[in-house]
C-alpha positions as YAML, in Angstrom:
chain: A
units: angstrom
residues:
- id: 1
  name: UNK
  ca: [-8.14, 13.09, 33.82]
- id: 2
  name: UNK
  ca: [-6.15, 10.09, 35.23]
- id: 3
  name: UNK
  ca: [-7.13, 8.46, 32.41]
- id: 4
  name: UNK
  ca: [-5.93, 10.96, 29.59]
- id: 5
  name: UNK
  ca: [-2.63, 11.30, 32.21]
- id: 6
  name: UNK
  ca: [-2.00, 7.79, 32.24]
- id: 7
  name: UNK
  ca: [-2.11, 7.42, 28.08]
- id: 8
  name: UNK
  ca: [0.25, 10.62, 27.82]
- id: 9
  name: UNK
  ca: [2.58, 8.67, 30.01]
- id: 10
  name: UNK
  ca: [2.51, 5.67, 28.20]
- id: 11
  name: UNK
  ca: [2.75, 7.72, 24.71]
- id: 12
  name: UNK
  ca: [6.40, 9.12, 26.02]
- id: 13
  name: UNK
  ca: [7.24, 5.51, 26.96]
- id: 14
  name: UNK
  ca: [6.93, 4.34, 23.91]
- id: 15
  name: UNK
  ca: [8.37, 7.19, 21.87]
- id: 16
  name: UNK
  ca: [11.63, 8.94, 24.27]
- id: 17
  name: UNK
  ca: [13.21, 11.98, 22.62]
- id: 18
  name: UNK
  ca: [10.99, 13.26, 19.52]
- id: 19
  name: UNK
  ca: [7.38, 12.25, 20.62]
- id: 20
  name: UNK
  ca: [6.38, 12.66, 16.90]
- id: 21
  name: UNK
  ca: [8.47, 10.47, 15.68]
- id: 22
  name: UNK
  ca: [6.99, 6.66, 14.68]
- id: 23
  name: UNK
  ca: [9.42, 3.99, 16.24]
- id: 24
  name: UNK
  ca: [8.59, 0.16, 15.12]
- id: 25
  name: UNK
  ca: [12.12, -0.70, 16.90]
- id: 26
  name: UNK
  ca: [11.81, -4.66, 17.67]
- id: 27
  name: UNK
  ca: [9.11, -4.98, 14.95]
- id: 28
  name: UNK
  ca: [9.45, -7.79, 12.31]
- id: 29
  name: UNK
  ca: [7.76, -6.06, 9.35]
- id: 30
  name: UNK
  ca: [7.03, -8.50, 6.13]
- id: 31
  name: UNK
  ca: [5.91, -6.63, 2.65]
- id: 32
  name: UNK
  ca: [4.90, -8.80, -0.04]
- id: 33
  name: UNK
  ca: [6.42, -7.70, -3.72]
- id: 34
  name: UNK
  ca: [8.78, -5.49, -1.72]
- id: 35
  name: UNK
  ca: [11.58, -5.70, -4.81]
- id: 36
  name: UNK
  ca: [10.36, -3.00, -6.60]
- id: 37
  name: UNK
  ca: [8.47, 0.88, -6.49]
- id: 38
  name: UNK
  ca: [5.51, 0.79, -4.14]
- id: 39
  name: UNK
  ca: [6.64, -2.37, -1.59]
- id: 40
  name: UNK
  ca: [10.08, -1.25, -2.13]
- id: 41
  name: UNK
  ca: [9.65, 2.01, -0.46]
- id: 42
  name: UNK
  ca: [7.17, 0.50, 2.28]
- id: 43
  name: UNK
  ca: [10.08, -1.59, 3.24]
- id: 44
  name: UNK
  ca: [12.71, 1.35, 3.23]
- id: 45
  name: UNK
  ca: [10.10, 3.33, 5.26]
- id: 46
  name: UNK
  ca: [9.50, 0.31, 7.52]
- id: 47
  name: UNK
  ca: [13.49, 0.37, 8.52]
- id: 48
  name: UNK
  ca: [13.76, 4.11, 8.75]
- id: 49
  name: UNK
  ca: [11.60, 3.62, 11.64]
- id: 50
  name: UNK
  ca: [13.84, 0.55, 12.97]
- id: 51
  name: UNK
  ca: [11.81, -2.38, 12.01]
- id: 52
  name: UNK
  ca: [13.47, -5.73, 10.85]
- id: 53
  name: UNK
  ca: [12.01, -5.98, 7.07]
- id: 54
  name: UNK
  ca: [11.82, -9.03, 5.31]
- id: 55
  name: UNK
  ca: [10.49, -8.41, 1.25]
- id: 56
  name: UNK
  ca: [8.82, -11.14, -0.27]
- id: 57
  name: UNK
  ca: [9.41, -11.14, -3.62]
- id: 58
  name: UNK
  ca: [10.12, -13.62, -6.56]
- id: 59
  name: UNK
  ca: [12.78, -11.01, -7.82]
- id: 60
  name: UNK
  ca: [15.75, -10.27, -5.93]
- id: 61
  name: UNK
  ca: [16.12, -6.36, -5.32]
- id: 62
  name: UNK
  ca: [18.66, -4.82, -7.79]
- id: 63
  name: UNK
  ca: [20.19, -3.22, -4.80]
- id: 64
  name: UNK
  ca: [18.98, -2.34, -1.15]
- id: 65
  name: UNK
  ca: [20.26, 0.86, 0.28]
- id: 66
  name: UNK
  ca: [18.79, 0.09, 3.59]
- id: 67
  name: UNK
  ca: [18.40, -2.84, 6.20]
- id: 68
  name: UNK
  ca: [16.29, -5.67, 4.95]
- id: 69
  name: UNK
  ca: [16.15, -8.86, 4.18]
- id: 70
  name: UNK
  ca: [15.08, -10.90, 1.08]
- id: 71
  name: UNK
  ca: [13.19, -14.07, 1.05]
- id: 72
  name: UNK
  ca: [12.77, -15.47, -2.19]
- id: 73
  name: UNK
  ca: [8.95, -15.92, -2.71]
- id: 74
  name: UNK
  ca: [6.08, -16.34, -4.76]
- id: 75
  name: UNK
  ca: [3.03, -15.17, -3.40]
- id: 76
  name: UNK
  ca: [0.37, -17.40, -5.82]
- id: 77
  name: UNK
  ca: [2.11, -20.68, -3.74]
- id: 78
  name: UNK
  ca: [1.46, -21.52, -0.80]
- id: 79
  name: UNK
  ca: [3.73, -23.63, -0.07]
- id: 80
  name: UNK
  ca: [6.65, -20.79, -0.92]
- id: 81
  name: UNK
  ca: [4.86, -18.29, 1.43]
- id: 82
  name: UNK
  ca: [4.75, -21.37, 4.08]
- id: 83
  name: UNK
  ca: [8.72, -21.49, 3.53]
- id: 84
  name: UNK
  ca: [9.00, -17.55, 3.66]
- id: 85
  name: UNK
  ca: [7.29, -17.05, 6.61]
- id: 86
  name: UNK
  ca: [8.74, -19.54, 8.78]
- id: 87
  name: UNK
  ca: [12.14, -17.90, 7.55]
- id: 88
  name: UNK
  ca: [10.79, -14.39, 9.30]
- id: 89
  name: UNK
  ca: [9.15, -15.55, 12.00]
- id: 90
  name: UNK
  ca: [5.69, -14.12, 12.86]
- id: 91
  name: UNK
  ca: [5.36, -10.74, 11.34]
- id: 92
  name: UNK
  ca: [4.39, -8.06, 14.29]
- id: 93
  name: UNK
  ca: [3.70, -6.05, 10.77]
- id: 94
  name: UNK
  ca: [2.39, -7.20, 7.18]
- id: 95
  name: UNK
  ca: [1.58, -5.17, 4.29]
- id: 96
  name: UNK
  ca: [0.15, -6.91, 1.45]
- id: 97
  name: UNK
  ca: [1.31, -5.23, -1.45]
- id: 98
  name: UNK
  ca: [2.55, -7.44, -4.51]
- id: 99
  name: UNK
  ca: [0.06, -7.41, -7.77]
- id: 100
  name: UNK
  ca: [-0.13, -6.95, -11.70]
- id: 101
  name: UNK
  ca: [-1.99, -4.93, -14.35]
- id: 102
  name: UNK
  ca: [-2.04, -6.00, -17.24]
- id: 103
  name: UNK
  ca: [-3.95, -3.50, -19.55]
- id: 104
  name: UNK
  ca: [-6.65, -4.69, -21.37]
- id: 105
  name: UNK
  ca: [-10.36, -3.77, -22.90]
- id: 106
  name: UNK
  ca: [-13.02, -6.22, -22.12]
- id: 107
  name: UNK
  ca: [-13.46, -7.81, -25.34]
- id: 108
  name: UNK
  ca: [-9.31, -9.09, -25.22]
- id: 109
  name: UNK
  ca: [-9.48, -9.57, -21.76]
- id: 110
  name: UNK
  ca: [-8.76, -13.94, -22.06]
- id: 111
  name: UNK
  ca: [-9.37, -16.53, -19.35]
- id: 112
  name: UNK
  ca: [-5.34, -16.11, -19.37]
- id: 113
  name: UNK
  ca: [-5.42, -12.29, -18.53]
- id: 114
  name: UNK
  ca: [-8.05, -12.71, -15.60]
- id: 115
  name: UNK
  ca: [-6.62, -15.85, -14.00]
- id: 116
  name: UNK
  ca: [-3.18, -14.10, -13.98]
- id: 117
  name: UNK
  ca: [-4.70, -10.84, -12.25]
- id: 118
  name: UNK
  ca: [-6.78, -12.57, -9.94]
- id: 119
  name: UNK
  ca: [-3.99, -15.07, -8.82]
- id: 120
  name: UNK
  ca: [-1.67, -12.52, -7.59]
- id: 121
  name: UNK
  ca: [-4.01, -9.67, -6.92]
- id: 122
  name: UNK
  ca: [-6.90, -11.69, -4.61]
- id: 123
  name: UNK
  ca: [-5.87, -15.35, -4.26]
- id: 124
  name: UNK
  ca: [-2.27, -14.56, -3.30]
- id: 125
  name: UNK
  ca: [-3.77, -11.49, -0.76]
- id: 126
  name: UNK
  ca: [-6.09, -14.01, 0.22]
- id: 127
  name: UNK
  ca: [-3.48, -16.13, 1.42]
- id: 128
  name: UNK
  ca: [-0.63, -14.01, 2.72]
- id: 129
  name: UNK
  ca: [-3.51, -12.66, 4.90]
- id: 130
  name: UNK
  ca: [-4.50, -15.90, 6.00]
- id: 131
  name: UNK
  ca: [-1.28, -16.92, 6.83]
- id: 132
  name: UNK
  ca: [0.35, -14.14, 8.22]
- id: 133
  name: UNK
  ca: [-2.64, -13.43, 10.50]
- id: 134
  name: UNK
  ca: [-2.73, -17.39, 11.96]
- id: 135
  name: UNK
  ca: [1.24, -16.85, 13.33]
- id: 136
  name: UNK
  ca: [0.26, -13.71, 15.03]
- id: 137
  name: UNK
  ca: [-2.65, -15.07, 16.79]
- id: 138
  name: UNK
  ca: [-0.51, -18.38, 17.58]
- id: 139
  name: UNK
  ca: [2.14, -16.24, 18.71]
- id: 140
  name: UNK
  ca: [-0.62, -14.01, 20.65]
- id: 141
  name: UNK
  ca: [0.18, -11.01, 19.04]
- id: 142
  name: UNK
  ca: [-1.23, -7.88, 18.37]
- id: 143
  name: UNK
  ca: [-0.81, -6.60, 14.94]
- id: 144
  name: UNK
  ca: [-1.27, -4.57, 12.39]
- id: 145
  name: UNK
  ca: [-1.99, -5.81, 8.77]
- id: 146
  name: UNK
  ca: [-2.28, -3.25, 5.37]
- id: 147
  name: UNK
  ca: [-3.46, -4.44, 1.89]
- id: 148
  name: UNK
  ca: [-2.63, -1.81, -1.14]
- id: 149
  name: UNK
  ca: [-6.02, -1.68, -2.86]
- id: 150
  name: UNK
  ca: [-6.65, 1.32, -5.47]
- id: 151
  name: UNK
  ca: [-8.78, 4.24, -6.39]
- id: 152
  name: UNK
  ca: [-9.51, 1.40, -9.14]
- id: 153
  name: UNK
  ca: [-10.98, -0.54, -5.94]
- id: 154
  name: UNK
  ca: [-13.96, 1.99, -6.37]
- id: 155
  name: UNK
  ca: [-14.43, 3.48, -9.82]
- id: 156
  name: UNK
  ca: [-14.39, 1.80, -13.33]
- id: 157
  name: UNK
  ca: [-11.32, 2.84, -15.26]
- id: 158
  name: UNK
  ca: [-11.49, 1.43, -18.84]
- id: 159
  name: UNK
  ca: [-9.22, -1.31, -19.84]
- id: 160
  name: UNK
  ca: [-8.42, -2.64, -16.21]
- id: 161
  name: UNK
  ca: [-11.49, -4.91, -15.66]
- id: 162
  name: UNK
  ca: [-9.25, -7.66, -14.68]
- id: 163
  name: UNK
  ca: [-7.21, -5.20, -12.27]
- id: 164
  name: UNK
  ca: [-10.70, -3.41, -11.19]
- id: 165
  name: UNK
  ca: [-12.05, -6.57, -9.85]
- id: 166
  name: UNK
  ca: [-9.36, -7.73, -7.82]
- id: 167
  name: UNK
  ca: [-9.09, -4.37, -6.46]
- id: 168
  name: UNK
  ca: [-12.50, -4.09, -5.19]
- id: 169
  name: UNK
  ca: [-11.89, -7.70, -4.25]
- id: 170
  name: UNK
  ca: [-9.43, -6.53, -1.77]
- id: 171
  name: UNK
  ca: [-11.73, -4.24, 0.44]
- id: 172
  name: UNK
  ca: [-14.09, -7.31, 0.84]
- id: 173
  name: UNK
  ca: [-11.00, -8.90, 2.69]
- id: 174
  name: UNK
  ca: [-10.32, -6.03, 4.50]
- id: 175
  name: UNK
  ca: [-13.46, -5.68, 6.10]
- id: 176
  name: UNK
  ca: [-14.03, -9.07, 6.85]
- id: 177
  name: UNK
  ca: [-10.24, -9.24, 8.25]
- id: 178
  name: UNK
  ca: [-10.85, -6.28, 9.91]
- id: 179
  name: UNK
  ca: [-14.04, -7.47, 11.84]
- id: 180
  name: UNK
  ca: [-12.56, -10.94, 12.85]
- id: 181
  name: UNK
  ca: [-9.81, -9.93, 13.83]
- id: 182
  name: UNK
  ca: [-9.92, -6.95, 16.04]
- id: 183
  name: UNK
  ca: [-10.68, -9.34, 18.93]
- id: 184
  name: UNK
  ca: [-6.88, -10.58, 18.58]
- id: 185
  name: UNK
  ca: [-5.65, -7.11, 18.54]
- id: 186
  name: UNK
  ca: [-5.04, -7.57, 14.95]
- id: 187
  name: UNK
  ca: [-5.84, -4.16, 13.11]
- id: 188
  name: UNK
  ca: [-6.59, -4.51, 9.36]
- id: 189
  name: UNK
  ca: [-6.90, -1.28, 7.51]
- id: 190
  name: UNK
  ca: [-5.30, -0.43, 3.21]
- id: 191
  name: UNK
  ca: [-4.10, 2.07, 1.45]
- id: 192
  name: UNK
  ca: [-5.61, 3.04, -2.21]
- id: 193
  name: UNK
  ca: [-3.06, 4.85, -4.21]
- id: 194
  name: UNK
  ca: [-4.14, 6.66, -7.65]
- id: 195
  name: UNK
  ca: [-1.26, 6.86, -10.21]
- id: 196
  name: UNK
  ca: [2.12, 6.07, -8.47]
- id: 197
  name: UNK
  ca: [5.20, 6.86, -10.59]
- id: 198
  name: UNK
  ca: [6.66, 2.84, -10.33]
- id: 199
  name: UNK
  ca: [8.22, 0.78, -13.19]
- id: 200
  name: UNK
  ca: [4.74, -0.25, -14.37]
- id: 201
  name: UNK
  ca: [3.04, 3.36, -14.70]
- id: 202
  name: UNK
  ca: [6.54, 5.09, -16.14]
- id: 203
  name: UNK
  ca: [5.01, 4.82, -19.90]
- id: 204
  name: UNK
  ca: [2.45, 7.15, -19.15]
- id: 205
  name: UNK
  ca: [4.48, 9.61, -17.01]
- id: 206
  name: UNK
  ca: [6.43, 9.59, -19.67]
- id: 207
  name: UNK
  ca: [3.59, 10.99, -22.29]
- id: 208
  name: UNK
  ca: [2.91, 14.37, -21.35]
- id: 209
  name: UNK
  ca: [-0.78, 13.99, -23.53]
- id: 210
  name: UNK
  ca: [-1.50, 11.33, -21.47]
- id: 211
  name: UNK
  ca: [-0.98, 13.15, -17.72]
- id: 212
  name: UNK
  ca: [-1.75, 16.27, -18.64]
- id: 213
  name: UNK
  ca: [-5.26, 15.14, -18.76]
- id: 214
  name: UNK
  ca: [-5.31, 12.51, -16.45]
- id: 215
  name: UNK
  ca: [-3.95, 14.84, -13.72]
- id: 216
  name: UNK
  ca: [-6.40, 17.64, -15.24]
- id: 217
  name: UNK
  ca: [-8.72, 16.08, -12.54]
- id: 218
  name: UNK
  ca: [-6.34, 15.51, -9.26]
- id: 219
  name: UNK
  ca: [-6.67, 18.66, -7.23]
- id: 220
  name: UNK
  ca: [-3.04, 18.40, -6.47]
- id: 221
  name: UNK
  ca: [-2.10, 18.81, -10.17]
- id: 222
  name: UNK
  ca: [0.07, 16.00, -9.81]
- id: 223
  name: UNK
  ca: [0.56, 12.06, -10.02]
- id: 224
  name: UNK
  ca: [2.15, 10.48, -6.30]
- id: 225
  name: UNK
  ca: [5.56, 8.97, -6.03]
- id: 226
  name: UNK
  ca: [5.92, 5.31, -3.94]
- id: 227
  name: UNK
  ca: [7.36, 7.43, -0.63]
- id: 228
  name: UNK
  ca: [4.21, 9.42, -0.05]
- id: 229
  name: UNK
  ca: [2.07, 5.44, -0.34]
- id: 230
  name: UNK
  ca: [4.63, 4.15, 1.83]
- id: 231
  name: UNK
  ca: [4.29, 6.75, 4.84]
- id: 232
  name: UNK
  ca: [0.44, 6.34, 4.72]
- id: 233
  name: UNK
  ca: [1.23, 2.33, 4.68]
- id: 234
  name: UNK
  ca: [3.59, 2.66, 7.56]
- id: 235
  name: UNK
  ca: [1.36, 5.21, 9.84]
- id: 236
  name: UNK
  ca: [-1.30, 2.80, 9.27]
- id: 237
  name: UNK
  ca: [1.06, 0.33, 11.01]
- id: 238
  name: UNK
  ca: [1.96, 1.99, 13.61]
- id: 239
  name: UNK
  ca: [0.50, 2.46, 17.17]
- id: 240
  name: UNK
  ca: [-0.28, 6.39, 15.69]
- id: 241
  name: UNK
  ca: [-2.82, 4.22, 14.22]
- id: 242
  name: UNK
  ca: [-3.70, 2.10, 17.56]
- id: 243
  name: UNK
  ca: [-7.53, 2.67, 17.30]
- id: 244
  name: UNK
  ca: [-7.93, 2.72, 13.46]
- id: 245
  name: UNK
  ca: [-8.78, -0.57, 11.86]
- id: 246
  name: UNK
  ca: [-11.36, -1.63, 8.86]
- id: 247
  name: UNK
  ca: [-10.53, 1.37, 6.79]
- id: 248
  name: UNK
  ca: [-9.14, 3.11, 3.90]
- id: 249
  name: UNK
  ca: [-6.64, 5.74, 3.30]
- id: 250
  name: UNK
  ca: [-6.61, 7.60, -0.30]
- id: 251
  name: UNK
  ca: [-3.30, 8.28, -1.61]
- id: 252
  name: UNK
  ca: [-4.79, 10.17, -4.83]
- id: 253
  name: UNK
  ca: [-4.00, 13.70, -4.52]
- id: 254
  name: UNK
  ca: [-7.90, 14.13, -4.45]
- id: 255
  name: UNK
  ca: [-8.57, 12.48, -7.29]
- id: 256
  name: UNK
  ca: [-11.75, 10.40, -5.85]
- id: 257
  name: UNK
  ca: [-13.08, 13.79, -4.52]
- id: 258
  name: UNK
  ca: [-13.81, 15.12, -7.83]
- id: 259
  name: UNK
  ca: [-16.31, 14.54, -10.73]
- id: 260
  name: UNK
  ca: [-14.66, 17.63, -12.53]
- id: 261
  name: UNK
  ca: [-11.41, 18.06, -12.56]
- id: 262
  name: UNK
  ca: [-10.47, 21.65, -10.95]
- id: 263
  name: UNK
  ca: [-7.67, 22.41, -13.55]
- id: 264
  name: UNK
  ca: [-8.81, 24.91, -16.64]
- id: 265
  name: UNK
  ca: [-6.12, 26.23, -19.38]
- id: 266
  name: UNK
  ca: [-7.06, 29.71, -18.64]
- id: 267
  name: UNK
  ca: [-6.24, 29.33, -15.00]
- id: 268
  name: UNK
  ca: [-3.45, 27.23, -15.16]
- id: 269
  name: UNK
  ca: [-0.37, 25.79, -17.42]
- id: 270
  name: UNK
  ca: [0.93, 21.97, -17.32]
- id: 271
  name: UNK
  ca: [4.77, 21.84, -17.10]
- id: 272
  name: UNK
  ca: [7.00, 19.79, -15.79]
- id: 273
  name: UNK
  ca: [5.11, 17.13, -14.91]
- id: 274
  name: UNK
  ca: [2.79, 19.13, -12.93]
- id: 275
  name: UNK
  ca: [-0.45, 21.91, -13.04]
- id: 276
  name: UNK
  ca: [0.16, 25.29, -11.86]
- id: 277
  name: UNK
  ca: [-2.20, 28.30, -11.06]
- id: 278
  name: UNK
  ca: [-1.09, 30.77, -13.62]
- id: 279
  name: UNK
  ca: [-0.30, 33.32, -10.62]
- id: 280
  name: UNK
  ca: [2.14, 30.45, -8.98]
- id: 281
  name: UNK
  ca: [3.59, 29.54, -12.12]
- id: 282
  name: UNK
  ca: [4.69, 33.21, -13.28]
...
């Protein structure tokens, strides 16, 4: 009981007013590929909940409607994430986010293709990981580190070999992050999105053949939007997430739940962007 007292004690500490609300106040968060649709909201999320953000990205933001910083960077050199990172300072936060897809069937998949893809996806997580992890331990500090792996880090999705192999790539790093690390007080977990509306997926929101049956099989009718990856990213951050490390939070709707999709044309109608039960949508 003194126990459980002394944690609820320490839980108000740490969070005065609204104990529900995550504070990273005096946090230096880093996101990799933070310019644009998935990083960009991690790193607006990140300073909603007071941390200093610094994006690393080789393009400059168009515009950033919250506190951050950019740090000109590309992730595939590591002698520019040297440079980046002793411009932040040791990260008390990292989420490994920046990567490609560049949509191809095996047979036209070139040596081109796959050295691109696994450059930025794996080499470049590879060593943002291994760097950012070194200055917290030199700086003896606990810390929380998320890769963005996929749904794609688990099934086969045609045309995406490149992308599917890097992906699954990424979980092999996270658990063997996750298992040296935890003795610094490092935690290592990722997030797997399915479809995310970003600049690189608009095409296909924009077909309405195209997502009416690929969200024919996400129970939540629906593809996500970056926000909803970037509060999953940032709880997995945060000391809500204190004794989580080594694993992996879907952002899918449900999509890796099913084999069959849950969504029939007698049941339901596709509008908007969206499937409806016919009772909701009447």
């Amino acid at each position: 009981m003194q126990n459980q007292e002394a944690l609820t004690q320490d839980t108000a500490s740490r969070y005065p007013g609204n104990p529900m609300q995550i504070s990273l106040t005096g946090k230096t968060a880093v996101v990799t590929g933070g310019a644009h649709g998935i990083g960009r909201a991690m790193a607006r999320c990140l300073a909603s909940c007071g941390a200093n953000v610094f994006v690393f990205d080789i393009d400059a933001p168009s515009s950033l409607d919250f506190p951050a910083q950019h740090i000109p960077c590309d992730v595939t050199s590591r002698n520019s994430l040297n440079v980046a990172f002793n411009s932040s300072g040791p990260p008390d936060i990292l989420l490994i986010n920046a990567g490609t897809g560049i949509v191809k069937p095996l047979a036209e998949t070139t040596r081109d293709v796959w050295d691109k893809t696994i450059s930025l996806n794996l080499t470049a997580a590879f060593e943002t990981l291994q760097e950012g992890a070194a200055r917290m331990k030199a700086n003896k500090k606990a810390g929380a580190i998320v890769l963005t792996a996929s749904t794609n880090s688990y099934d086969g999705e045609e045309n995406l070999i490149a992308y599917n192999a890097t992906k699954a790539g990424v979980l092999g790093l996270l658990h063997t992050a996750a298992n040296e690390l935890g003795p610094y007080g490092i935690r290592v977990n990722a997030v797997n999105p399915g479809l995310i509306r970003t600049r690189l997926t608009q095409a296909a929101f924009d077909s309405e053949p195209v997502i009416k049956d690929y969200f024919r099989a996400i129970p939540m009718g629906r593809g996500g939007e970056p926000e909803e990856v970037a509060k999953a990213a940032v709880f997995l951050a945060s000391d809500w997430a204190s004794y989580i490390t080594g694993a992996t939070l879907l952002v899918d709707g449900g999509q890796m739940c099913c084999k069959f999709g849950p969504w029939k044309d007698n049941e339901a109608e596709f509008a908007n962007s969206q499937w409806r039960r016919l009772t909701e949508a009447n």
